[in-house]
KEBALO-690512 format. One record per residue (C-alpha): x, y, z. Coordinates in nm, 2 decimals, padded with zeros to 4 digits, always signed. Example, Ala and Ser with C-alpha at 12.3 -4.5 7.8 and 13.67 -1.06 7.14 Angstrom:
BEGIN
(node (+01.23 -00.45 +00.78)) (node (+01.37 -00.11 +00.71)) 
END
This chain:
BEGIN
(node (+10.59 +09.45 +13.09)) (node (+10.91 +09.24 +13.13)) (node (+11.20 +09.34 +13.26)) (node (+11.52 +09.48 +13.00)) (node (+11.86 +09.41 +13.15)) (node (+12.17 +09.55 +13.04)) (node (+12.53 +09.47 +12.92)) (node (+12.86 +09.66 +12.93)) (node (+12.86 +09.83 +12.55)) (node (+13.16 +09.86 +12.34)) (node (+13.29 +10.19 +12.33)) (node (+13.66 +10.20 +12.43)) (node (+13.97 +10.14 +12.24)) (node (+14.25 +10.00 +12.43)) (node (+14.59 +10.04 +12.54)) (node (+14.85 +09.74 +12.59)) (node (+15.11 +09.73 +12.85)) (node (+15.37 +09.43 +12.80)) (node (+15.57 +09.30 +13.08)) (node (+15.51 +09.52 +13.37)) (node (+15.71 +09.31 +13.64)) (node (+15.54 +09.19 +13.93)) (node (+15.68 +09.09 +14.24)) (node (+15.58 +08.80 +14.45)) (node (+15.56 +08.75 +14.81)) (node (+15.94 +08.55 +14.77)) (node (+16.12 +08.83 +14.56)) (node (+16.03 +08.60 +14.24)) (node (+15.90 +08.88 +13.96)) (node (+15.65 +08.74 +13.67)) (node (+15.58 +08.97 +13.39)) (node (+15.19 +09.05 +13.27)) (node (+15.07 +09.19 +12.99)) (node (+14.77 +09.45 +13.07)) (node (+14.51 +09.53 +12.80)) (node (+14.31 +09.86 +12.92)) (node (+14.07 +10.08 +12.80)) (node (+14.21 +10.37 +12.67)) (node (+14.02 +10.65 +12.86)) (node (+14.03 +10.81 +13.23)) (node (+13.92 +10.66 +13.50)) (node (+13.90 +10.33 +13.69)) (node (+13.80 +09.97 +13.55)) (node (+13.74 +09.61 +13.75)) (node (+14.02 +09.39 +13.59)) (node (+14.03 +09.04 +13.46)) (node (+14.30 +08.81 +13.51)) (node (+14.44 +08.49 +13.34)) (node (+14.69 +08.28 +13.46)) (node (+14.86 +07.98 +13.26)) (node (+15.17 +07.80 +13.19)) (node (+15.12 +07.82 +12.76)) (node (+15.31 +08.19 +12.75)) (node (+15.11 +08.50 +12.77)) (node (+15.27 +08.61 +12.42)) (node (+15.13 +08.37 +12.21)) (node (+14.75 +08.41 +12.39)) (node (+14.66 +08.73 +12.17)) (node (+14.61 +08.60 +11.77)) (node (+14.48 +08.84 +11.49)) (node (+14.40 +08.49 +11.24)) (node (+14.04 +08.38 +11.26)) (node (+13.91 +08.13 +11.53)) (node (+13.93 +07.80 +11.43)) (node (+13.73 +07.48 +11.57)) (node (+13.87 +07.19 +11.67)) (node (+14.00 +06.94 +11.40)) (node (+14.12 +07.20 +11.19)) (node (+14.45 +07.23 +11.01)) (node (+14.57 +07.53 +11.25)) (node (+14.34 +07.48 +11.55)) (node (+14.59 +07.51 +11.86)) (node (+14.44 +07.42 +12.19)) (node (+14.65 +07.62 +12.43)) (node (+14.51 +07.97 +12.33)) (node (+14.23 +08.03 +12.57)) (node (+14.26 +08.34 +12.81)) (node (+14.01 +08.51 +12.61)) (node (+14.01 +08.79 +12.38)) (node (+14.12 +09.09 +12.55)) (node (+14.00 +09.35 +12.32)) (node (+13.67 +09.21 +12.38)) (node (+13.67 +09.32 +12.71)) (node (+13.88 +09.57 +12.68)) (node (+13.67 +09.77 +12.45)) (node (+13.34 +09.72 +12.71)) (node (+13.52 +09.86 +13.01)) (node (+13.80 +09.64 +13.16)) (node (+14.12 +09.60 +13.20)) (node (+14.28 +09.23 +13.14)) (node (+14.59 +09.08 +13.22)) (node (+14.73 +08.76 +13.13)) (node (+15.00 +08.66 +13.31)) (node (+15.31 +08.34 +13.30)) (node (+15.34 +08.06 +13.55)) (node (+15.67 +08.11 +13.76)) (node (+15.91 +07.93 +13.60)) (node (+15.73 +07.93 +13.24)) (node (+15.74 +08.21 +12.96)) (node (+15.96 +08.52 +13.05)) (node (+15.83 +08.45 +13.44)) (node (+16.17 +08.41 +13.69)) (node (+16.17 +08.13 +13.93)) (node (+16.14 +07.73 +13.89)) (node (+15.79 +07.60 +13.81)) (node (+15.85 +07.24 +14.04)) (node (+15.56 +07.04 +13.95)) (node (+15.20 +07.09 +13.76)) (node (+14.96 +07.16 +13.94)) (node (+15.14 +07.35 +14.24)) (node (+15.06 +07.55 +14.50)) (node (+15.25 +07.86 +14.39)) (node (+15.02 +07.85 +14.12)) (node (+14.73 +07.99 +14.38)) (node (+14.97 +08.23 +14.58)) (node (+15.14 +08.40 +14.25)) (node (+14.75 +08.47 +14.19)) (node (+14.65 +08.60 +14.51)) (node (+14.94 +08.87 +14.43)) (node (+14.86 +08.93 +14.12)) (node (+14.52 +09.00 +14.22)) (node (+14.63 +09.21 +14.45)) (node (+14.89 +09.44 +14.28)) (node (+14.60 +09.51 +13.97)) (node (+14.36 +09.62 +14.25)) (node (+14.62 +09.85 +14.36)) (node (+14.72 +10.04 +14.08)) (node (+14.53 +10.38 +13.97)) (node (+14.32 +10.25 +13.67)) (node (+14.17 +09.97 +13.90)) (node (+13.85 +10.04 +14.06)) (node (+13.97 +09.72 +14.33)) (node (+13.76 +09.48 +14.20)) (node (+13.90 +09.17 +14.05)) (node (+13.78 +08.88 +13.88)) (node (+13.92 +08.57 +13.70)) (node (+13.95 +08.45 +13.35)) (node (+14.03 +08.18 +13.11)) (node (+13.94 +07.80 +13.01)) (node (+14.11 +07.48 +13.07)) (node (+14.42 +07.54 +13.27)) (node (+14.32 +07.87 +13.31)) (node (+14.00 +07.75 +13.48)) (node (+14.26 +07.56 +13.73)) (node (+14.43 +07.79 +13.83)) (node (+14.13 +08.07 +13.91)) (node (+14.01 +07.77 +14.14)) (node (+14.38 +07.75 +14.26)) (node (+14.38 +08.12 +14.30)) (node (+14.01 +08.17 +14.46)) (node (+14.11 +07.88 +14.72)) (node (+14.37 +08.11 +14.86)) (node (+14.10 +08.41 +14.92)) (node (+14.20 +08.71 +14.81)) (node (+14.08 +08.99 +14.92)) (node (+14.01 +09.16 +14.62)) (node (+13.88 +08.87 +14.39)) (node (+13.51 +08.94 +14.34)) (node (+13.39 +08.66 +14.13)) (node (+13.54 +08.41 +13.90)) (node (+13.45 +08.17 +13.60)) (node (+13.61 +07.83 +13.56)) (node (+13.51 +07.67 +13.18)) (node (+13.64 +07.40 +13.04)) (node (+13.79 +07.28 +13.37)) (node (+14.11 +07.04 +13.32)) (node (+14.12 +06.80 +13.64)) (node (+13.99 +06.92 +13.90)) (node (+14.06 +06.59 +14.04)) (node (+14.40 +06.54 +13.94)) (node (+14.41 +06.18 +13.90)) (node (+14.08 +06.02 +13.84)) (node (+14.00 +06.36 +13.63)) (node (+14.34 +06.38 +13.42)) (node (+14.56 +06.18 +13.43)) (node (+14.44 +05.87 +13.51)) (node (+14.07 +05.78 +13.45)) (node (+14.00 +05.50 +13.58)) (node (+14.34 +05.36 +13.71)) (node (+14.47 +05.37 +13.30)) (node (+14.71 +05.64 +13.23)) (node (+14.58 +05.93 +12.98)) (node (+14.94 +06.07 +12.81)) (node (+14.75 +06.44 +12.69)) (node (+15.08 +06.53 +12.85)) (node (+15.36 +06.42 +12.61)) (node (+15.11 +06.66 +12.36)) (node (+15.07 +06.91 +12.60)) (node (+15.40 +07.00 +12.77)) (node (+15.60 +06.98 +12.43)) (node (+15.39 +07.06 +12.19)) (node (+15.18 +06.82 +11.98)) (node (+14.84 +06.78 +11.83)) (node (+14.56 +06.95 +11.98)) (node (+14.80 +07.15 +12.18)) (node (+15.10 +07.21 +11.96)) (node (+15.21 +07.55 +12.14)) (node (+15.24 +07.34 +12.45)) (node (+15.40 +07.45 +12.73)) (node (+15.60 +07.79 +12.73)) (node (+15.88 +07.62 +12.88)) (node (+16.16 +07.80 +13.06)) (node (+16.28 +07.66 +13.40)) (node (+16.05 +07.35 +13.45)) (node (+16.21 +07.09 +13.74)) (node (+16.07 +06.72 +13.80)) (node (+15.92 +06.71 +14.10)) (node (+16.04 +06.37 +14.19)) (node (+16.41 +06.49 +14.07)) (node (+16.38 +06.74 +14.35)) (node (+16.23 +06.59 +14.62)) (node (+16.31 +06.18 +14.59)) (node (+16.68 +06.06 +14.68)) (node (+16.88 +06.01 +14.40)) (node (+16.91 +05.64 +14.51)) (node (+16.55 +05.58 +14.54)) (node (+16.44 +05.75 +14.24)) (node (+16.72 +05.51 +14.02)) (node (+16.58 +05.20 +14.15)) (node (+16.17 +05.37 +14.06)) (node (+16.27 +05.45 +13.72)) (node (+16.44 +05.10 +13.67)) (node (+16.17 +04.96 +13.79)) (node (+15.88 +05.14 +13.56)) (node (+16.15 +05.13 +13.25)) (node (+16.09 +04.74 +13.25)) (node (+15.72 +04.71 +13.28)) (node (+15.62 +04.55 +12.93)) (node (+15.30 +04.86 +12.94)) (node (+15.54 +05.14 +12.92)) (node (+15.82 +05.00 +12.72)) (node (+15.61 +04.91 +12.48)) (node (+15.58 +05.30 +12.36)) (node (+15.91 +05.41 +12.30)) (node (+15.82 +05.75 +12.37)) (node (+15.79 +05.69 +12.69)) (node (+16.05 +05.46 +12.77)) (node (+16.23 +05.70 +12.62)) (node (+16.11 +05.97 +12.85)) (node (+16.20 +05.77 +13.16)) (node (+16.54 +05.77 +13.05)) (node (+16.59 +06.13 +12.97)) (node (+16.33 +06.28 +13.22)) (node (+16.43 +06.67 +13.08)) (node (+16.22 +06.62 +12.79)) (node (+15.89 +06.68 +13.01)) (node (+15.96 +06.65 +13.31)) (node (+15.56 +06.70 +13.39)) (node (+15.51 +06.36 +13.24)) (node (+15.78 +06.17 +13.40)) (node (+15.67 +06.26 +13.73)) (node (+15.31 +06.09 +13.65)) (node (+15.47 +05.80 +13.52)) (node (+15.62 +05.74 +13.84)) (node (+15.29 +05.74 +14.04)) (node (+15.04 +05.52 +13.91)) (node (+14.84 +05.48 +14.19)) (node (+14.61 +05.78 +14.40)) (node (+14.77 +05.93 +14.68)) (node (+14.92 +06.20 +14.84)) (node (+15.12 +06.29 +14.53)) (node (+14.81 +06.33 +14.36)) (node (+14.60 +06.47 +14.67)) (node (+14.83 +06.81 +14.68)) (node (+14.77 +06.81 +14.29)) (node (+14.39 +06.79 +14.33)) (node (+14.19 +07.14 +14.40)) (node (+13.89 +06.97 +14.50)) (node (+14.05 +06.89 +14.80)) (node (+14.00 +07.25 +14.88)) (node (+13.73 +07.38 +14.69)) (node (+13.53 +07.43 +15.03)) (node (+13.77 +07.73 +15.05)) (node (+13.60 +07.98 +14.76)) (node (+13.40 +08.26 +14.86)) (node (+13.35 +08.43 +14.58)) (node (+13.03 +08.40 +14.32)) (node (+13.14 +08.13 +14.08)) (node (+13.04 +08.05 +13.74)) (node (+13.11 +07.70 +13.62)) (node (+13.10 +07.60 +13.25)) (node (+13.23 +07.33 +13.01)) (node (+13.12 +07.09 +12.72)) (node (+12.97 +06.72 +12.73)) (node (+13.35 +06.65 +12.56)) (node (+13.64 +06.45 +12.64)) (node (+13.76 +06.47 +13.01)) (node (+13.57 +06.82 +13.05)) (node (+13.23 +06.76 +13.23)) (node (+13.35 +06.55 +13.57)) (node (+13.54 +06.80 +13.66)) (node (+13.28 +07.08 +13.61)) (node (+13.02 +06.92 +13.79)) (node (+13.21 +06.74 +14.07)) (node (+13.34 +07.17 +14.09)) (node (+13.01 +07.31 +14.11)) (node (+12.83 +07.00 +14.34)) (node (+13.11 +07.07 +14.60)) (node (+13.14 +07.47 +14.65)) (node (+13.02 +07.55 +14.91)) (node (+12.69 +07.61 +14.98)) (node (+12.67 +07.98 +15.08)) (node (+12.86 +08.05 +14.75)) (node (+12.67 +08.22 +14.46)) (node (+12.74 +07.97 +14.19)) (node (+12.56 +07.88 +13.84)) (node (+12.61 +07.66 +13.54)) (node (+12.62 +07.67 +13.18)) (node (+12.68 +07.27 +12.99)) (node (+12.73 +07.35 +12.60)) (node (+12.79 +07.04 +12.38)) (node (+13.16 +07.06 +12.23)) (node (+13.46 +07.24 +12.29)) (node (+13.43 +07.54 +12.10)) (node (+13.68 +07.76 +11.87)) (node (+14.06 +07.86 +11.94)) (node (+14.16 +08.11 +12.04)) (node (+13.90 +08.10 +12.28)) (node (+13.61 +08.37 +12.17)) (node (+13.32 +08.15 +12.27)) (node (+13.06 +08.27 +12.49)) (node (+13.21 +08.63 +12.59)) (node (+12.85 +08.75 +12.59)) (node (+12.74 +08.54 +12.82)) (node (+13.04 +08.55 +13.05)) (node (+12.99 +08.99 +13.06)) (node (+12.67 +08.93 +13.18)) (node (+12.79 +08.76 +13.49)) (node (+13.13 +08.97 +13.52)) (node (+12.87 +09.32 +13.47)) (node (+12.66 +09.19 +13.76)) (node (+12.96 +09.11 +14.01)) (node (+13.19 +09.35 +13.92)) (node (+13.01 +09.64 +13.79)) (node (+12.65 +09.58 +13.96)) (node (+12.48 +09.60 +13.64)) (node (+12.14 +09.36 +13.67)) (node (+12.20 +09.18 +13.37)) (node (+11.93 +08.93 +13.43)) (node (+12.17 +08.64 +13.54)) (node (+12.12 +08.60 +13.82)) (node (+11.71 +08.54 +13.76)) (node (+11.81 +08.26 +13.52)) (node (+11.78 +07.83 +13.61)) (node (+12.10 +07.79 +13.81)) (node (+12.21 +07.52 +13.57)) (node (+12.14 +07.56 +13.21)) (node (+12.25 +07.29 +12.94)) (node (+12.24 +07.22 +12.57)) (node (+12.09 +06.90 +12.49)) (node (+12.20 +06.74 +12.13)) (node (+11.97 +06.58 +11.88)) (node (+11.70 +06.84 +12.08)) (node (+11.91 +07.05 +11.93)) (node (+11.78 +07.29 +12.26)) (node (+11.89 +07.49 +12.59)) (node (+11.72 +07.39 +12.90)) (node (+11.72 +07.51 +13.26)) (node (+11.73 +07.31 +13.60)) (node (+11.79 +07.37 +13.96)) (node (+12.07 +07.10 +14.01)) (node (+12.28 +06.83 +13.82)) (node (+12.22 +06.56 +13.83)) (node (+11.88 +06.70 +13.74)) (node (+11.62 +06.70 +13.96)) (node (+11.36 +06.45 +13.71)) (node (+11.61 +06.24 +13.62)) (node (+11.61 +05.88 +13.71)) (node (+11.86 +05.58 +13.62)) (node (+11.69 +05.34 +13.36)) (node (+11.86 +04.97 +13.30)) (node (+11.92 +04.79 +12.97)) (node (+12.07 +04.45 +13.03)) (node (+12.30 +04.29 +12.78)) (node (+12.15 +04.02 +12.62)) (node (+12.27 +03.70 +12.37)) (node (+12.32 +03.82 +12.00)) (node (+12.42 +04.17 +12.06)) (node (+12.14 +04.25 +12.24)) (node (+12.05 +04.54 +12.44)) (node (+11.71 +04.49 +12.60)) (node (+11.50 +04.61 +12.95)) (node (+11.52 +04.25 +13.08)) (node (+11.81 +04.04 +13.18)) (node (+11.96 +03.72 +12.98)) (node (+11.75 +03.46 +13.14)) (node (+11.90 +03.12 +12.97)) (node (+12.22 +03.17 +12.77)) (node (+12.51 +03.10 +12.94)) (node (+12.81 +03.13 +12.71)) (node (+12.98 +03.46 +12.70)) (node (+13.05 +03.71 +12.45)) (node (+13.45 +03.77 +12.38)) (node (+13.72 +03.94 +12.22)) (node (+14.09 +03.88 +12.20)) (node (+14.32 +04.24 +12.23)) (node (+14.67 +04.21 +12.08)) (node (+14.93 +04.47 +12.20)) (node (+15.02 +04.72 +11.94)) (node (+15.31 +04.60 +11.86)) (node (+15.11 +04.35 +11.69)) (node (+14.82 +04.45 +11.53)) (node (+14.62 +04.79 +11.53)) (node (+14.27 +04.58 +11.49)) (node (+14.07 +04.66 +11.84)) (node (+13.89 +04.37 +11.93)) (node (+13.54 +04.48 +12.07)) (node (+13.21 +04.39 +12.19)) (node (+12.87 +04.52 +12.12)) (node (+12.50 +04.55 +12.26)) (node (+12.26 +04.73 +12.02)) (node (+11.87 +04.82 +12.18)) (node (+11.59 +04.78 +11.95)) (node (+11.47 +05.10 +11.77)) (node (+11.30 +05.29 +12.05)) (node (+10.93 +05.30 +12.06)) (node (+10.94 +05.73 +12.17)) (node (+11.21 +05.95 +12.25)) (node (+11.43 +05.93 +12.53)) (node (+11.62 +06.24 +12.68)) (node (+11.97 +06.16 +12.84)) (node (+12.12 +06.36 +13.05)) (node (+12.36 +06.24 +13.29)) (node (+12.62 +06.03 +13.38)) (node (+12.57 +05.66 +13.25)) (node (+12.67 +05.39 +13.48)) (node (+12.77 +05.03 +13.36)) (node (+12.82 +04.71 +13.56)) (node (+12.89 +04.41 +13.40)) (node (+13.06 +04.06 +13.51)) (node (+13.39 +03.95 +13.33)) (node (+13.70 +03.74 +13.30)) (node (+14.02 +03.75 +13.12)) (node (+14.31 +03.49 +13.09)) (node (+14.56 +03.74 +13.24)) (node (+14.57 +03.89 +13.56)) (node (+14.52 +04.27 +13.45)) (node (+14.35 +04.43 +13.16)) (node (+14.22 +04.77 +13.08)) (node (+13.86 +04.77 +13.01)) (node (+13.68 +05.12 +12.78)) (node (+13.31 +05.13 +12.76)) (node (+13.16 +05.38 +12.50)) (node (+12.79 +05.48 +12.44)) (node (+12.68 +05.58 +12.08)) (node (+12.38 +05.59 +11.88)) (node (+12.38 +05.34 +11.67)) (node (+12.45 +05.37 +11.32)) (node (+12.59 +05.71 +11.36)) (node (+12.84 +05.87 +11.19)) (node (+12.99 +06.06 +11.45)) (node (+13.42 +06.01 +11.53)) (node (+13.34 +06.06 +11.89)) (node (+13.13 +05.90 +12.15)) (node (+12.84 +06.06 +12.35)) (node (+12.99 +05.91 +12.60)) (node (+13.30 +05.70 +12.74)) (node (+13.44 +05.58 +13.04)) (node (+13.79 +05.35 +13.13)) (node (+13.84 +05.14 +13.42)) (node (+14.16 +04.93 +13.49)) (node (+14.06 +04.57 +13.61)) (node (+14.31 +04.56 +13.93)) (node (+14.20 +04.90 +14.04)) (node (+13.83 +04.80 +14.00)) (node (+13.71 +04.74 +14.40)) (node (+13.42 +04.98 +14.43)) (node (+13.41 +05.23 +14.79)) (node (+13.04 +05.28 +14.77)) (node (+13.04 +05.51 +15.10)) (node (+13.24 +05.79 +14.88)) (node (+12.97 +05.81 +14.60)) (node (+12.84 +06.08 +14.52)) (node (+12.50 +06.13 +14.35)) (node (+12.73 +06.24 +14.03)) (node (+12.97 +05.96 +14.04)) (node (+13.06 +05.66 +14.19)) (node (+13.40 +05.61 +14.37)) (node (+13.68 +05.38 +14.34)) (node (+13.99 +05.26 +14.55)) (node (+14.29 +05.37 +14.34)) (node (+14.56 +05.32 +14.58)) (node (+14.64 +04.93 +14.60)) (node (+14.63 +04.66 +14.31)) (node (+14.44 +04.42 +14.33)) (node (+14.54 +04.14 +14.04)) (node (+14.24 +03.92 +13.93)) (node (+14.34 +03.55 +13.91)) (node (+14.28 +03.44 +13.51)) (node (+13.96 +03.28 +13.39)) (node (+13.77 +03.41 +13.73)) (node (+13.47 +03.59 +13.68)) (node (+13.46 +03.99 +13.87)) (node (+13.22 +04.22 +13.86)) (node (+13.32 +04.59 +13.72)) (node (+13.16 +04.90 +13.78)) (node (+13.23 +05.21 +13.52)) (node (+13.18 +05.51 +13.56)) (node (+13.11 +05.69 +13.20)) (node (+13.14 +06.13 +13.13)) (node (+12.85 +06.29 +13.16)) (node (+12.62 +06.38 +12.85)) (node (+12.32 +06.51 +12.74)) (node (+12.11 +06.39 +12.44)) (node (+11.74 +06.32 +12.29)) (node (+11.74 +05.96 +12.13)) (node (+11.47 +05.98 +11.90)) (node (+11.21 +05.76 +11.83)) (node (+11.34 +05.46 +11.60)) (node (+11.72 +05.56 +11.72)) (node (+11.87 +05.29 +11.87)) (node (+12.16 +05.28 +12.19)) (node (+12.47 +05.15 +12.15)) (node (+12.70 +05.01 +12.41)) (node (+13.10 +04.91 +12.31)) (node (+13.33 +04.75 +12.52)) (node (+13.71 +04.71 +12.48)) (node (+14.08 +04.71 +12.63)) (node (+14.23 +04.96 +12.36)) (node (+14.24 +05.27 +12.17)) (node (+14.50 +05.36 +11.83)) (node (+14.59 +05.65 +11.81)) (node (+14.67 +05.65 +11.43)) (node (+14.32 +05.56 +11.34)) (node (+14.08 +05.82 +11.38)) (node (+13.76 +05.58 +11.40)) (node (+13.89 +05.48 +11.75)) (node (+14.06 +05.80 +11.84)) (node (+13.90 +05.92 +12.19)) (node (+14.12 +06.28 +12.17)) (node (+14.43 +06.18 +12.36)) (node (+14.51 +05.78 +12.40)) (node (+14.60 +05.58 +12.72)) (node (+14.85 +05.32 +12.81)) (node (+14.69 +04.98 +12.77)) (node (+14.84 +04.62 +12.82)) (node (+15.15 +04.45 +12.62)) (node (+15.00 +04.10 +12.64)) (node (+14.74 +03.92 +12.42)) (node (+14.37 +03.89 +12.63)) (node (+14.09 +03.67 +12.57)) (node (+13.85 +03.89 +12.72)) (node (+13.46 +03.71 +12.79)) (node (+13.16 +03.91 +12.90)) (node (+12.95 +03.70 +13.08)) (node (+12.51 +03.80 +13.11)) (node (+12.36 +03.48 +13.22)) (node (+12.08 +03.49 +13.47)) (node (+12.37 +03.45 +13.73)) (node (+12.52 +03.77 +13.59)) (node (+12.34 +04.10 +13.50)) (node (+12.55 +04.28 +13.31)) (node (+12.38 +04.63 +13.22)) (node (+12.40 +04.95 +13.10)) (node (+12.20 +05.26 +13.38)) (node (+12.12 +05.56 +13.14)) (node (+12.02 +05.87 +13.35)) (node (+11.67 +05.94 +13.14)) (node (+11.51 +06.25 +13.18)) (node (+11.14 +06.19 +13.30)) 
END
């Protein structure tokens, strides 16, 4: 007979507590809002932790999915009433310095992010309708800051559950893939499309404005304000000049390359530091999946941890998966055997399969990296150009010009059976441009398809492109993103890109589709990629070269 496993049951109604003031270790008090069942006794709690304003997290309209007229991005600490009613209490709680929170929030990303947690966590194990067992909730930057919080080891934070995390990796994850600048934050900080809530801004301070001379920080934003890139969006030359606006944003501006700036910002750099059970999930979408599985490959190795890959973003507010995600808050915080814990450690939907599979590891453990060279005539093939020497090309106009993307394309013949991907595709191929910079985006479809996004997508900048092969991972390869290094026009270099993770069944006759280009528009939606990047202000003849001196190819991670 097999085994039944249980879940918390909903039974409870709730009561709501708003803005019960909470002191932090510095005096600073931030207010929470506590959602508990309405009944005797004591309850594990579930906290969430954001900068979007705890008073705009609880909506009574309908979920919507992305795309849609009222979608708004920002509202994902989870339905309270959910777990409310099935025995736990929830708080949601503001940044410092965002919402109805006191202080100054200096910075994204910041380390008072993880130590306003810890007490947090703290004072709801404390009080009398806590049984002293804690655990974290919420997606996206709510995912951050549970990994900010669990990093500072609390002593009363029992498990946690990071989806949808947003940059783990702060630079190469967020804000700047590949060397190119992503600008998600002018949206997200003020309030535009996907995000239009934005931040819930109170007392938000640049961190350069606070900790760069004013004399130095003058000749930096003179400096940025006439680089042809940036000036070419007057948003953002705009934003140099009048930094208040989002102050989040002009700090990124002002350090394009990696380094320490971006190291402090990064909670992989600590992510050795969790101890507690840990749940990672997130969709093959957008800028989601690196940071989810660069998360989960680095814990650390005593740590419980498991995985759950689903194929798109979900609805807003955030109901989406609360069943599964009781079942692992019942098992560590109530010790209910909900059967989790017996599952595949990694578990991910595959698309076109249409299917859930399980696994023991990502990148999977049958999984092996399969080559299709580009060849003459659009031509994606097994075997490398052996004769034709004269490249493929396309000229990029800036904006400012003309909205036409020049692009390049390798199509495979229609496959003879299917082929599972699932993985991270890799792409090497040998270039040169008659500039001495360019931004290069590589995209993977199925061809003929009628889908807006890609399966998968990838950007490199070509003067950040010198590979550091010793920092690879099995999951990624690893670049040098803290010098430029300026190719000399018409010279042929070889790039390296590495594209998001994905996982889909090509079926048989389907054919792959590999695009390469230096821009994206972000008024037309057949080229939209979510949230655009800062690309170059000068015209580029671009060539692809895939002569028997050059193997230019796309590595799919096939499923065996």
């Amino acid at each position: 007979m097999s085994k039944k496993f249980a879940a918390s049951e909903k039974k409870y109604e709730m009561i709501v507590e708003k803005d019960v003031m909470v002191e932090m270790r510095d005096g600073v008090k931030i207010p929470v809002d506590i959602y508990r069942p309405d009944a005797p006794g004591k309850f594990p709690a579930l906290f969430a932790f954001s900068p979007y304003g705890k008073n705009s997290q609880v909506f009574e309209t309908p979920p919507q999915p992305f795309g849609k007229s009222i979608f708004e991005a920002s509202v994902e600490s989870g339905d309270p009433r959910f777990y409310a009613s099935r025995g736990y209490v929830f708080a949601i709680a503001d940044f410092r310095g965002l919402g109805h929170s006191e202080g100054e929030y200096v910075g994204s990303f910041n380390k008072k992010e993880g130590e306003d947690g810890y007490d947090i966590v703290e004072y709801l194990a404390k009080q009398p309708w806590c049984d002293g067992g804690v655990g974290l909730a919420g997606i996206c930057y709510f995912a951050n800051a549970q990994l900010r919080i669990a990093t500072e080891q609390p002593p009363s934070l029992k498990c946690i559950a990071p989806w949808e995390i947003y940059g783990a990796d702060a630079y190469t994850q967020a804000i700047y893939p590949g060397g190119v600048l992503d600008i998600f934050w002018y949206g997200l900080y003020t309030g535009t499309y996907p995000a239009r809530c934005g931040y819930a801004i109170n007392n938000v301070k640049s961190w350069m404005r606070e900790n760069i001379s004013p004399e130095k920080l003058k000749k930096m934003v003179d400096e940025f304000s006439a680089d042809p890139d940036l000036r070419q969006y007057p948003y953002l030359y705009h934003l140099l000049q009048y930094p208040e606006k989002n102050p989040i944003l002009f700090d990124y501006m002002l350090n394009p390359l990696d380094g320490p700036f971006w190291r402090e910002r990064s909670v992989i750099e600590q992510i050795d530091k969790i101890n507690v059970p840990t749940y990672v999930g997130g969709p093959f979408f957008s800028f989601f999946m690196d940071p989810q599985i660069s998360v989960y490959n680095r814990l650390n190795k005593d740590v419980p941890k498991k995985a759950y890959f689903y194929s798109d973003m979900g609805v807003r507010p955030w109901y989406t998966d609360h069943d599964e995600l009781l079942r692992w808050y019942d098992y560590w915080l109530k010790g209910i055997d909900t059967g989790i814990m017996e599952e595949d450690d990694v578990r991910y939907y595959t698309t076109a399969l249409n299917k859930w599979q399980g696994a023991k590891q990502w990148p999977l453990e049958h999984m092996e990296y399969e080559d299709f060279y580009f060849n003459s005539l659009g031509n994606l093939y097994p075997t490398p150009e052996l004769y034709n020497d004269c490249p493929d090309s396309f000229v990029q106009e800036p904006l400012f010009v003309s909205e036409e993307r020049g692009i390049v394309k390798y199509v495979s013949p229609p496959l003879a059976e299917d082929m599972q991907v699932s993985g991270a595709p890799r792409v090497k191929f040998y270039a040169s441009i008659d500039q001495d910079d360019t931004t290069w985006r590589v995209e993977i479809r199925e061809a003929d398809s009628d889908a807006v996004y890609p399966l998968a997508s990838g950007w490199l900048r070509a003067s950040l492109r010198k590979r550091v092969p010793e920092k690879d991972t099995p999951w990624q390869i690893a670049h040098d993103f803290t010098e430029y290094d300026y190719v000399n026009p018409g010279e042929v270099y070889e790039y390296e890109v590495q594209l998001r993770p994905f996982s889909h069944l090509f079926k048989t006759g389907k054919q792959i589709k590999i695009e390469i280009s230096s821009i994206d528009v972000p008024t037309d939606w057949a080229t939209y990629d979510v949230y655009w990047h800062v690309c170059k202000a000068r015209t580029t003849l671009h060539k692809i070269y895939r002569d028997d001196a050059h193997h230019s190819k796309l590595s799919l991670p096939v499923v065996k």
